[in-house]
C-alpha angles and dihedrals in degrees: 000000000000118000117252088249092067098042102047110358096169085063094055099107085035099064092045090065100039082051096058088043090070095041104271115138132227109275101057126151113216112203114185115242138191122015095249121175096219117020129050107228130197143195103225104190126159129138103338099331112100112161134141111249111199125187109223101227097233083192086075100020107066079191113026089175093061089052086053091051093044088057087044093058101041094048093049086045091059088033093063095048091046092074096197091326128122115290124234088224134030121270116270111228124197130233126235094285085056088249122120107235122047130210115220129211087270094055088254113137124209135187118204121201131183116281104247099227119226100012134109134187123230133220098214136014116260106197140343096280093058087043087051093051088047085058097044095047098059101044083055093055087045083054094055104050099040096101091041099101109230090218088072091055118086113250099235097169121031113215091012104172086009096136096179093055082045090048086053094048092046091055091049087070101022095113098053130080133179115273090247090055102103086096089048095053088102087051097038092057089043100064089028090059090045089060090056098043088053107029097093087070099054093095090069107093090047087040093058089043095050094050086050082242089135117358124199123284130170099285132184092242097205118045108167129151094258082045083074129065123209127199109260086229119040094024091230122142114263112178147330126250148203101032092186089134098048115139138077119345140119128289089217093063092043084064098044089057087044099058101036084061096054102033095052110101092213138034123278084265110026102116095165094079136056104277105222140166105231098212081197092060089048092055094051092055088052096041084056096045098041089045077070112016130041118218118209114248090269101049080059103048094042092059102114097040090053083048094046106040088037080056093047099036085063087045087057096051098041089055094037081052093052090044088050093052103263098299104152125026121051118269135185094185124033094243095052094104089048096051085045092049094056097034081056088047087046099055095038082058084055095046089050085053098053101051103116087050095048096048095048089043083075114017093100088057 
């Protein structure tokens, strides 16, 4: 892992003081961890302390504070129903002024949770059991936050998983393209042409709620491979992590984020492979969530819509984002939104392809 000095070296003497906030001494180490779009997150280990110590991006959070409440709740909610067993999410702690988030010197707010020992997070699924435990462990966390009311949970991003309001955004700067763009223009119609072959069915998610087919519940908001640790030993899932998006949402959507990021065969930007949907992977995730869960008729039979317009839905922000100029995820280079775009496209065509499969996959569950 690379040190905090060469991640984020301008928040060097910042995370020193949210650190010691939240009880860590002065002679820390900070180690990066995880490869977020949006946060930067830190080990922070040294004596007995061991926490991790994550900075809340105000670029993207207009209210980094009520992100760090949101986690807060829904961590003491699942908290109060565990009686003394293991939690779904890491333990919140609380910084010298008993809230949980701090504000350091530069206006920059950080929330800090107990280090889970022995456990790791993945990037990819390797095989149907850890798909299985993936699926298990969401509808778990679904279980337990089904009671928890979204109204008291702080809206942090309006028209979060609103397609139509991305595919608006998208249009405004459609017709624009980086200066340095001329040897993206294969890219670029690529994922151009994608957004008109899907947009039709951008409509689906409002449709069904408006119908009262699914209506809104506390939802993790994220639910990504890396958003789930596992224990280093048994392999089990342990917990999920980074509730930034908690709030209201559809269950429907969780899953479908859940399953675009275990069924893909590459990275979000990996271009150099065959970008592919594995239905079998997308049957393991659901054998493990309806072996705890039960979805209504609907929610079945809408699975691979959630899977495909979720997939398309990221497509359409990673590309917005590189049209924007890269406002908003995380790069490295200044094509990265763009590769992720088409690699999402890519694997939303593949999904398209595979219907049939992936409804079969779990129509006998």
């Amino acid at each position: 892992m690379r040190s905090s000095r060469d991640v984020l070296p301008k928040y060097c003497s910042s995370l020193e003081e949210a650190a010691g906030a939240f009880g860590g001494g002065r002679n820390c180490r900070f180690t990066a961890l995880g490869e977020g779009n949006i946060n930067d997150t830190f080990l922070v280990a040294g004596g007995d302390v061991r926490f991790v110590l994550q900075r809340i991006n105000a670029a993207v959070f207009a209210d980094p504070v009520k992100v760090a409440m949101n986690s807060a709740r829904v961590a003491a909610h699942i908290a109060a129903k565990a009686e003394g067993k293991a939690m779904l999410v890491a333990e919140v702690f609380t910084s010298e002024k008993d809230r949980c988030w701090y504000r350091d010197e530069s206006g920059e707010v950080w929330r800090a949770q107990r280090y889970i020992a022995n456990s790791r997070v993945v990037q990819r699924v390797k095989d149907s059991n850890q798909a299985r435990e993936i699926g298990g462990c969401l509808a778990a966390f679904h279980e337990a936050v089904d009671d928890l009311k979204p109204s008291s949970l702080h809206v942090v991003l309006p028209g979060f998983h609103d397609l139509p309001a991305y595919l608006q955004a998208y249009d405004r700067v459609a017709g624009t393209a980086p200066v340095a763009a001329s040897s993206a223009a294969e890219s670029l119609e690529f994922c151009r042409e994608s957004i008109a072959r899907w947009r039709q069915q951008a409509c689906f998610f409002v449709a069904a709620q408006r119908r009262r087919d699914v209506l809104q519940h506390t939802v993790h908001g994220d639910p990504k491979v890396s958003n789930i640790l596992f224990d280093a030993d048994s392999g089990a899932a342990a917990a999920m992590i980074d509730l930034d998006t908690v709030g209201a949402g559809l269950v429907l959507q969780d899953i479908g984020d859940c399953l675009r990021s275990c069924c893909s065969s590459v990275r979000e930007d990996d271009l150099g492979r065959r970008v592919a949907c594995d239905p079998a992977m997308v049957a393991a995730v659901m054998e493990g969530y309806l072996d705890r869960r039960p979805l209504s008729p609907f929610e079945r039979r809408s699975l691979h819509s959630a899977l495909l317009l979720i997939t398309f839905e990221l497509g359409v922000r990673f590309l917005t984002d590189y049209l924007q100029g890269n406002r908003y995820f995380k790069v490295t280079k200044a094509d990265d939104n763009l590769r992720k775009a088409v690699v999402q496209f890519r694997l939303a065509t593949s999904i398209e392809e595979q219907k049939q499969a992936i409804e079969e996959s779990v129509a006998t569950r």
